[in-house]
VMD Tcl script that draws the C-alpha trace (Angstrom):
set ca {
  {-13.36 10.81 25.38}
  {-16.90 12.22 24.28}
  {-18.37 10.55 21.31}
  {-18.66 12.37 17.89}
  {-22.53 13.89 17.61}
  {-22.86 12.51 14.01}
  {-25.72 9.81 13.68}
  {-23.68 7.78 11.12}
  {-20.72 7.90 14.01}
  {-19.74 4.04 14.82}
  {-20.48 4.92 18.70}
  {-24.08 4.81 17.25}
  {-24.00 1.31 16.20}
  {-25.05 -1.08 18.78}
  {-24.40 -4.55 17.43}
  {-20.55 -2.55 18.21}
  {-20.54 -1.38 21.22}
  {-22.06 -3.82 22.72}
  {-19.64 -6.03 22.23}
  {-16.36 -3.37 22.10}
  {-15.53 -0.31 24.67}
  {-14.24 2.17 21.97}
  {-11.40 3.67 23.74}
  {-9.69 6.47 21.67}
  {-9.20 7.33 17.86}
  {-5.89 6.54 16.98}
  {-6.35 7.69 13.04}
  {-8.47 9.23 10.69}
  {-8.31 9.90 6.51}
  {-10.39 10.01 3.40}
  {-11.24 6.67 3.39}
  {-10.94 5.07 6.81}
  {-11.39 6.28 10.78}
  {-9.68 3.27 13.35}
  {-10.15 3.71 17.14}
  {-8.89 1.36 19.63}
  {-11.29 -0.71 21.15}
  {-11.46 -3.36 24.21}
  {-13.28 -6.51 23.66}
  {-15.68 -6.54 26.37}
  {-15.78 -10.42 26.43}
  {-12.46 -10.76 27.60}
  {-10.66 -7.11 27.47}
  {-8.21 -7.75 24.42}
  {-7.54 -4.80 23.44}
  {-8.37 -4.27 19.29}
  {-8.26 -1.86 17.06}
  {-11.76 -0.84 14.87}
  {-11.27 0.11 11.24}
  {-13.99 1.64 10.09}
  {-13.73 1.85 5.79}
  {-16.38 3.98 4.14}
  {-15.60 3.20 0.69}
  {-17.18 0.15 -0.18}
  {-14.41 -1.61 -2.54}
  {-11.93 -1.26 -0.30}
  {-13.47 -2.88 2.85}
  {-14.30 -5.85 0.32}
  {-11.03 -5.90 -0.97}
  {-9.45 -5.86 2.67}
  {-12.14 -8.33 3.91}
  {-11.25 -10.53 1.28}
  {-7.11 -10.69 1.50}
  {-7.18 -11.14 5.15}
  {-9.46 -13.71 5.16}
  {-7.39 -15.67 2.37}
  {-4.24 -15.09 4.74}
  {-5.75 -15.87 7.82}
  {-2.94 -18.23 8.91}
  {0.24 -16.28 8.04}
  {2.18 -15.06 11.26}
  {3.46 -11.80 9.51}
  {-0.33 -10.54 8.47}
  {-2.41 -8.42 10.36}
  {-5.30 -10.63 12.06}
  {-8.46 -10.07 11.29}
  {-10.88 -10.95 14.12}
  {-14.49 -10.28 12.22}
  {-16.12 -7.85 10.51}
  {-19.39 -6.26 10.63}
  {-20.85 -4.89 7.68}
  {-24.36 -3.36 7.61}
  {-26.49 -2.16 4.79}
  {-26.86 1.14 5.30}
  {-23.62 1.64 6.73}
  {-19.67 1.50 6.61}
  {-17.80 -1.55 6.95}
  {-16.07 -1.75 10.23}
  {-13.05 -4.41 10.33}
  {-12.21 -5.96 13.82}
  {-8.42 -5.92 13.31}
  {-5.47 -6.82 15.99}
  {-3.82 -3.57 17.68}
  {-0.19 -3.03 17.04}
  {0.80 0.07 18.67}
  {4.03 0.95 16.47}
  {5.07 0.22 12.79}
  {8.26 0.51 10.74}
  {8.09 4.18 9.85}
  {8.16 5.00 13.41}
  {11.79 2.38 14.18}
  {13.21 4.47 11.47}
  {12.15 8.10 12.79}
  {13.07 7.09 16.45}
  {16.45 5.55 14.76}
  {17.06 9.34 13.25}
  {16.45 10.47 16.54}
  {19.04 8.50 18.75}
  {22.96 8.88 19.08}
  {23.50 6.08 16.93}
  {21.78 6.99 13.74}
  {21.77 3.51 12.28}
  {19.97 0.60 12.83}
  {22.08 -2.64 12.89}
  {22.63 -4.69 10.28}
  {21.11 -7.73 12.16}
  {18.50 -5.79 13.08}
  {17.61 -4.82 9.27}
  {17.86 -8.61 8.58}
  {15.26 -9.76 11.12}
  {12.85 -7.07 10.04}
  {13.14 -7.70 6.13}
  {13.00 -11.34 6.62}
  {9.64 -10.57 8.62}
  {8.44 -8.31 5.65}
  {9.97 -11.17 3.16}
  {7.56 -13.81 4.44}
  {4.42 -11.44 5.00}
  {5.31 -10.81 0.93}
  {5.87 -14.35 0.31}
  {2.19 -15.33 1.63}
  {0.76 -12.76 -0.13}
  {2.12 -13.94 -3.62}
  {1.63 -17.62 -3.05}
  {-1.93 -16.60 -2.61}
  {-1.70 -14.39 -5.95}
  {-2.35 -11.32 -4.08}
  {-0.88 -8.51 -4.82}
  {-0.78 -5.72 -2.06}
  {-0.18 -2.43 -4.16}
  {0.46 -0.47 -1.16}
  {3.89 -1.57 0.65}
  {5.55 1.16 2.82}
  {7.11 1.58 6.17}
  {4.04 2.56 7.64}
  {1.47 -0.30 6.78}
  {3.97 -2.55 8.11}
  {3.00 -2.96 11.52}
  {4.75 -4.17 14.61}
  {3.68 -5.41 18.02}
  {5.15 -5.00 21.56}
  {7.36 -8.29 21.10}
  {8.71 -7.83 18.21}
  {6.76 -9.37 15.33}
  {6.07 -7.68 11.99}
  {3.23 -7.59 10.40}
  {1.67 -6.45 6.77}
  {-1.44 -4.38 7.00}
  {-3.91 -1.94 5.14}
  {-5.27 -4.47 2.37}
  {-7.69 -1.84 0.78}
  {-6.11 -1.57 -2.36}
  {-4.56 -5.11 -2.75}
  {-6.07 -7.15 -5.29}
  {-6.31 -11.32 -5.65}
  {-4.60 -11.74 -9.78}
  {-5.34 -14.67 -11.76}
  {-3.14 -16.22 -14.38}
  {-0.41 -15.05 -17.31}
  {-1.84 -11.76 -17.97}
  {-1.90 -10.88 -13.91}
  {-6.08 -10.19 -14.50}
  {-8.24 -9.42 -11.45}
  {-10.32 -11.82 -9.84}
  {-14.04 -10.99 -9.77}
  {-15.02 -14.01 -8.34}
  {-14.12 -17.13 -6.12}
  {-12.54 -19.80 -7.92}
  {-15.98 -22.14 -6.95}
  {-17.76 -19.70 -8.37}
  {-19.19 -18.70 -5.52}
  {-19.24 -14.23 -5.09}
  {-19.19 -14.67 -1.18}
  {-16.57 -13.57 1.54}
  {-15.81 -17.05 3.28}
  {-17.15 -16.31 6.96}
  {-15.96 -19.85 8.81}
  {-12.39 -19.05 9.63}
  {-13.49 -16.47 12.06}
  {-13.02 -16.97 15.93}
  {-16.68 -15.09 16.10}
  {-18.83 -15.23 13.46}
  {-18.79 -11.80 11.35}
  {-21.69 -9.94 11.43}
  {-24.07 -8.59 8.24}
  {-26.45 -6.81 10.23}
  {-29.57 -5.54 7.78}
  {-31.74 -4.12 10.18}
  {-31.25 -1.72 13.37}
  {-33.25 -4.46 16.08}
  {-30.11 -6.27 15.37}
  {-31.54 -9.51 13.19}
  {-28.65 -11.05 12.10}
  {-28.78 -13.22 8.75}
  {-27.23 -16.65 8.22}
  {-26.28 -19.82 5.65}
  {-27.67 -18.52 2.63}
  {-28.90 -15.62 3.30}
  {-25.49 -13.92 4.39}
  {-24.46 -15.38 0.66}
  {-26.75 -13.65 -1.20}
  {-26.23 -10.50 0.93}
  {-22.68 -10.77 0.62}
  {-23.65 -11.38 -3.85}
  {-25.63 -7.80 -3.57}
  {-22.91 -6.19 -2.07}
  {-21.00 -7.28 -5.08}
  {-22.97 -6.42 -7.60}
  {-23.61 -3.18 -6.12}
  {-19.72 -3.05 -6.09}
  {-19.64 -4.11 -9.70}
  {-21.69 -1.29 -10.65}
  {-19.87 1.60 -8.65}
  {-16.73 -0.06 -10.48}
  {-18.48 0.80 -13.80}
  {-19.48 4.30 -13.01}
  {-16.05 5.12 -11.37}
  {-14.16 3.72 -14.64}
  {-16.53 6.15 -17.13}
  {-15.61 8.49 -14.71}
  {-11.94 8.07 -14.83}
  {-12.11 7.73 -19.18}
  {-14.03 11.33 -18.79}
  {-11.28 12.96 -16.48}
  {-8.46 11.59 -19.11}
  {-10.53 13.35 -21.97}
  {-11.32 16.68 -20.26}
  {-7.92 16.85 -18.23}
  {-4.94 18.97 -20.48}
  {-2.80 19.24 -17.82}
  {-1.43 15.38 -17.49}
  {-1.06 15.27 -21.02}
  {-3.31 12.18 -21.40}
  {-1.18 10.26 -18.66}
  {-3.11 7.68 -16.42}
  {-1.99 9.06 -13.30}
  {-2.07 12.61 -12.55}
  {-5.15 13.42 -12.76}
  {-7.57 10.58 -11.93}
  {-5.92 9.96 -8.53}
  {-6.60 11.67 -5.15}
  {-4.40 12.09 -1.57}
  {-6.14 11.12 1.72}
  {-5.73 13.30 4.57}
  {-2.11 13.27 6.90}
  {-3.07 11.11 9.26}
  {-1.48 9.36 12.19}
  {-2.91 6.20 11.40}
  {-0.80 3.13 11.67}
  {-3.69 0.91 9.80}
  {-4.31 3.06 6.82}
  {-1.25 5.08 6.63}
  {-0.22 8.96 7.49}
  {0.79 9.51 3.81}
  {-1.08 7.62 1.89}
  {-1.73 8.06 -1.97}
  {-5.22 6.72 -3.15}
  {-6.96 5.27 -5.90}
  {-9.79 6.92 -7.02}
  {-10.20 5.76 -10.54}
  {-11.00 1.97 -9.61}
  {-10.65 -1.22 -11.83}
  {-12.17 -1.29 -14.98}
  {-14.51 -4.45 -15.54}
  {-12.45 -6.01 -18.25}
  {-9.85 -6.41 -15.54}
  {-7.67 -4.18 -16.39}
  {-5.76 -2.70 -13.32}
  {-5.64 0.80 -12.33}
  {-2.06 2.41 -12.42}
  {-2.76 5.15 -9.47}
  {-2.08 2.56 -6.87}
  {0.65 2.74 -3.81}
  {2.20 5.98 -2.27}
  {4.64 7.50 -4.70}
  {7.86 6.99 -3.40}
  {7.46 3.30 -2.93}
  {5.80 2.95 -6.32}
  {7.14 1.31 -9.59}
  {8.06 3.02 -12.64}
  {5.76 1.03 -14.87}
  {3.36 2.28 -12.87}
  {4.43 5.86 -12.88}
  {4.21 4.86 -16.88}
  {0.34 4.30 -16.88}
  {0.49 0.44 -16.61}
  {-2.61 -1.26 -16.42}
  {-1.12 -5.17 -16.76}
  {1.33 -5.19 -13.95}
  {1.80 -8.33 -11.52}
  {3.06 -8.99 -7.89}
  {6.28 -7.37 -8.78}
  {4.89 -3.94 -7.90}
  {5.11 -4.96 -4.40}
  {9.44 -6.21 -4.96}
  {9.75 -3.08 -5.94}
  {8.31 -0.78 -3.45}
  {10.47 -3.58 -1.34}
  {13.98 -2.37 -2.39}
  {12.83 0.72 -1.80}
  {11.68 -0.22 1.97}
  {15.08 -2.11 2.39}
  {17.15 0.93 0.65}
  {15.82 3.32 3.57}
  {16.86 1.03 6.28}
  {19.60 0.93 5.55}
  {20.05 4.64 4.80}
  {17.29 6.15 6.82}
  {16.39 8.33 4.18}
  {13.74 7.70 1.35}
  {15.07 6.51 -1.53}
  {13.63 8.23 -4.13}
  {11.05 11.36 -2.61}
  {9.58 12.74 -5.29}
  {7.67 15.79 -5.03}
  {5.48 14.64 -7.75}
  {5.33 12.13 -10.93}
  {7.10 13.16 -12.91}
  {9.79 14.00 -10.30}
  {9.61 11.01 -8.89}
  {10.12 9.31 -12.11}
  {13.06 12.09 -12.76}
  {14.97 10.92 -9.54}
  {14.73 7.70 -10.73}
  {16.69 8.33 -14.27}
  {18.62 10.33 -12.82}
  {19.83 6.62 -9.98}
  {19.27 4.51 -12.80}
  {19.41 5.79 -16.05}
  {17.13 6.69 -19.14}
  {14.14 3.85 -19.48}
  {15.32 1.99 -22.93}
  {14.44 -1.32 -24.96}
  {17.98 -1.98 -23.31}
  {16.89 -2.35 -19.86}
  {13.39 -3.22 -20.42}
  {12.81 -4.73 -24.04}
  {8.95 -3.91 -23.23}
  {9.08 -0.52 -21.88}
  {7.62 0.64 -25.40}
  {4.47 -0.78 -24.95}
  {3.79 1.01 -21.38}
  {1.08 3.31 -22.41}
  {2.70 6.66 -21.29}
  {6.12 5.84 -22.46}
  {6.24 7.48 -25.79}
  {4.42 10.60 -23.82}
  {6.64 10.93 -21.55}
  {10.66 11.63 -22.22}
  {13.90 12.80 -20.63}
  {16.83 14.13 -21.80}
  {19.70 11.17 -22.02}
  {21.51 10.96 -18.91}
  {24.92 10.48 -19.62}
  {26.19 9.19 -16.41}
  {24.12 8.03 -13.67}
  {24.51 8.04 -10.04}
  {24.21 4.21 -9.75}
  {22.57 2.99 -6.50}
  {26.24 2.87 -4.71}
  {26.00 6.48 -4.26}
  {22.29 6.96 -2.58}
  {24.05 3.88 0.08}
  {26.48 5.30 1.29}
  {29.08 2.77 3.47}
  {27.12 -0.08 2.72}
  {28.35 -3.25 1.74}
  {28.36 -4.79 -1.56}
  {26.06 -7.38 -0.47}
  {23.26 -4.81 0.80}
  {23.63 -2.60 -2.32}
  {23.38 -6.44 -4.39}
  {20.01 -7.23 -2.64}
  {18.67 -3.21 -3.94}
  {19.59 -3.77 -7.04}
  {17.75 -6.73 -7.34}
  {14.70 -5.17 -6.45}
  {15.16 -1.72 -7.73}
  {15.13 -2.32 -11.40}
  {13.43 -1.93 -14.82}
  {12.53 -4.95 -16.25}
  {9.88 -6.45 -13.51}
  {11.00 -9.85 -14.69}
  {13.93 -9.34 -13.16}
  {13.10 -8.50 -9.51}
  {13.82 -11.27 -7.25}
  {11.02 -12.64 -5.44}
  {10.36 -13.00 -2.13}
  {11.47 -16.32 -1.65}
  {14.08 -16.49 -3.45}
  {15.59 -13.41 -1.57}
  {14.80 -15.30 1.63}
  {17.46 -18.25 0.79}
  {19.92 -15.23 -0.38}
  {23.28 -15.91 1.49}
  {23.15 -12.32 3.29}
  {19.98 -13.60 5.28}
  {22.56 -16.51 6.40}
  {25.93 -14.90 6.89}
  {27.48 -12.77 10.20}
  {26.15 -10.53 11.50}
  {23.29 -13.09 11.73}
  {19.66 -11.54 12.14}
  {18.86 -10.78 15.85}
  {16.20 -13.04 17.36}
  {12.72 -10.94 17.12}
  {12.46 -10.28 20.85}
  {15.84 -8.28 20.55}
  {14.72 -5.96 18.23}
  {14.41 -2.31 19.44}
  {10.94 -0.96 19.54}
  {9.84 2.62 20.16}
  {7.38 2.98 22.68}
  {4.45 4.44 20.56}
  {3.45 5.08 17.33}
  {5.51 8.56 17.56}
  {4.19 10.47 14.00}
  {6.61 12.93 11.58}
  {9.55 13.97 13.00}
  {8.51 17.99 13.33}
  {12.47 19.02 13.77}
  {13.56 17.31 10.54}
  {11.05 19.35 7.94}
  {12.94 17.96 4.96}
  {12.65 14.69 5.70}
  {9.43 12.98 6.80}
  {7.48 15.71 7.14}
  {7.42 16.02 3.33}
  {5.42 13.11 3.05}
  {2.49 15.53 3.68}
  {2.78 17.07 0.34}
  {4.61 13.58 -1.76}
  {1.37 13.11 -3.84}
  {0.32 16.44 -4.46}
  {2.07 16.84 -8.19}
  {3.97 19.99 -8.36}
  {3.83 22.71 -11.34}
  {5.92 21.98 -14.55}
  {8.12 25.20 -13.88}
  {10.17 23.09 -11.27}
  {11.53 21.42 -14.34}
  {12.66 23.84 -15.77}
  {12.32 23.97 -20.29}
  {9.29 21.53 -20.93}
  {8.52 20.63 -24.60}
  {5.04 20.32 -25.59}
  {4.65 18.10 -29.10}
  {1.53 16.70 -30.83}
  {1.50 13.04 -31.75}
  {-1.19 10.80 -33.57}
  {-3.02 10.02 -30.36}
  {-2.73 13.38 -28.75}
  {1.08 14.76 -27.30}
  {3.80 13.88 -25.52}
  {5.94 16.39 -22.72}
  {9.72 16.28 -22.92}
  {11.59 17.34 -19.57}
  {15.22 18.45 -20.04}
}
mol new
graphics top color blue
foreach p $ca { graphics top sphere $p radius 0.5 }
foreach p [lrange $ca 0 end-1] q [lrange $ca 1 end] { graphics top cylinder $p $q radius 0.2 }
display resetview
């Protein structure tokens, strides 16, 4: 294919193509292009993710270099990351992910994928999880389509950009190294990463790649600043999310076909502010936690158990579990599976800072999680609920859902190189417009009419909506 005519296009960047053949583009969005490459040293074939937002090549850098040695994340190969231009990420190519064994699953006579089948790929996902919480990291962003899959079989977690590394009771981000040290550890790498300063090439090493790697994030630390002011001045001049943390200071990337960053995607804008307080516009919609949906700004790692059950509830259903059209429908669908949001089910739901801005009318009886599985057995529906839940405390972890008995019990989980694959990375399934090709619009928050009476109230610290 011709190269783009843009100056800042990565075909323009030497120290790149001299060592990689950029093939195709296999994905573009807001935040990230990724073309697949061929190494010209020995024609592996790669895939180049180029991020132009500056945190979240850091971010990504930074949790795939800590889980370098875990079989069910992405590889990273090395990184180059100029001054004056984008980060561009060296990752492994997997040509399919899980989104795409799900559509092609819709698409045959059989309409279901087997149970052992679903085992071997959630165990896959269960240990990718499991690394990433042992490490502290949480990856904010789980859904069928950043979990990756090669040609034999193997799963794999990918798109890092808005996972962060947590530190101790209170889940706070870390800033810095625990050696105190604000570098991005470059020895791991098969070929040494590359922080290329000047166009002739002159590559900088031992201390010098340290302090450039300390500018870059100080630089970041700054942009962090300016984004959070930003995001405190959209809350104050926004009416229309009622003072909520997440409709307004969040935007969508572009549909994409992108099977590093995602084809529907829902992005952060608003950043981390500097105290360490998390932002709660994190993670595509469907997949994301109600606490979340609820303006939390202290969650943990059991964000990602919940967009889990969610993972696990579709397939085994092949249908999203909850696809909300926007927040507050998405939070709606949930009520309406699991009930009103009380001190009952979480004793410290009050103190999530859109709770008391935010209300329902009681649901009397609801549907239960039985009736979105349809003919599944109790054990399946068992591991949902454990997932799918309230109180965060009470999500079962990674491991410990990894020595659950249905993980051990017939049908046993298929050995990986028996798993069906499709043969590429097939995109939205144009024939079934109510299904995936929604997920172009699931972060675009739809008008209040939808809802049908909405109650408008003042309270001390502004107003609250009520939906009945």
């Amino acid at each position: 294919m011709d190269p783009p005519s843009k100056s800042w296009s990565i075909y323009g960047r030497p120290e790149i193509t001299q060592r990689y053949e950029i093939l195709e583009q296999i994905g573009s969005g807001a935040y990230s292009d990724v073309y697949r490459a061929r190494r010209r040293s020995d024609d592996i074939i790669v895939a180049l993710k180029e991020v132009h937002d500056y945190q979240s090549s850091f971010r990504e850098i930074e949790a795939l270099q800590t889980l370098q040695n875990s079989p069910n994340i992405i590889v990273l190969h090395e990184y180059f990351w100029r001054e004056d231009e984008d980060a561009v990420l060296v990752l492994e190519y997997l040509r399919t992910d899980l989104a795409s064994v799900i559509r092609e699953t819709k698409r045959s006579w059989e309409n279901r994928i087997s149970v052992g089948e679903i085992k071997r790929w959630m165990i896959q996902i269960l240990h990718g999880i499991d690394a990433c919480h042992r490490n502290a990291i949480v990856h904010r962003d789980l859904k069928p389509c950043n979990l990756l899959i090669s040609s034999e079989g193997v799963l794999k977690l990918a798109d890092f950009g808005q996972s962060r590394i947590l530190l101790g009771p209170g889940f706070t981000a870390v800033e810095d190294h625990p050696d105190g040290q604000n570098t991005l550890d470059q020895t791991w790498l098969p070929q040494q990463p590359e922080f290329i300063q000047e166009a002739d090439n002159s590559h900088m090493e031992g201390s010098q790649n340290q302090e450039q790697i300390t500018m870059i994030k100080a630089e970041i630390s700054v942009e962090v600043d300016d984004l959070g002011a930003k995001d405190e001045a959209d809350k104050e001049s926004n009416f229309h999310d009622g003072g909520t943390s997440c409709f307004a200071t969040c935007t969508t990337s572009d549909m994409e076909e992108d099977p590093l960053n995602g084809s529907y995607s829902y992005d952060d804008e608003g950043g981390e502010h500097v105290s360490g307080a998390l932002t709660s516009c994190v993670g595509t919609r469907w997949f994301r936690a109600p606490e979340l949906l609820y303006g939390s700004t202290s969650y943990g790692q059991e964000i990602d158990l919940w967009s889990l059950g969610c993972i696990f509830a579709e397939l085994l259903n092949l249908e999203p579990l909850f696809p909300g059209t926007s927040d507050i429908d998405q939070l709606s669908r949930i009520i309406n599976v699991l009930g009103n949001l009380t001190e009952e089910t979480w004793q410290s739901c009050c103190k999530l800072p859109d709770y008391g801005k935010i209300s329902f009318g009681k649901v009397e009886n609801p549907l239960g999680l039985e009736s979105c599985l349809p003919n599944r057995s109790s054990d399946e529906i068992y591991i949902v609920k454990r997932l799918v839940c309230y109180d965060p405390g009470s999500r079962a972890t990674a491991m410990e859902l990894l020595n659950d008995r249905y993980f051990n019990q017939e049908p046993l989980p298929v050995p990986v190189n028996e798993l069906r694959i499709p043969s590429t990375n097939s995109g939205p399934d144009e024939s079934s417009p109510g299904v995936w090709c929604d997920y172009k619009d699931m972060d675009s928050d739809s008008d209040f009419d939808e809802f049908g009476r909405v109650d408008f109230s003042t309270t001390g610290t502004g107003f609250s909506i009520r939906f009945s």
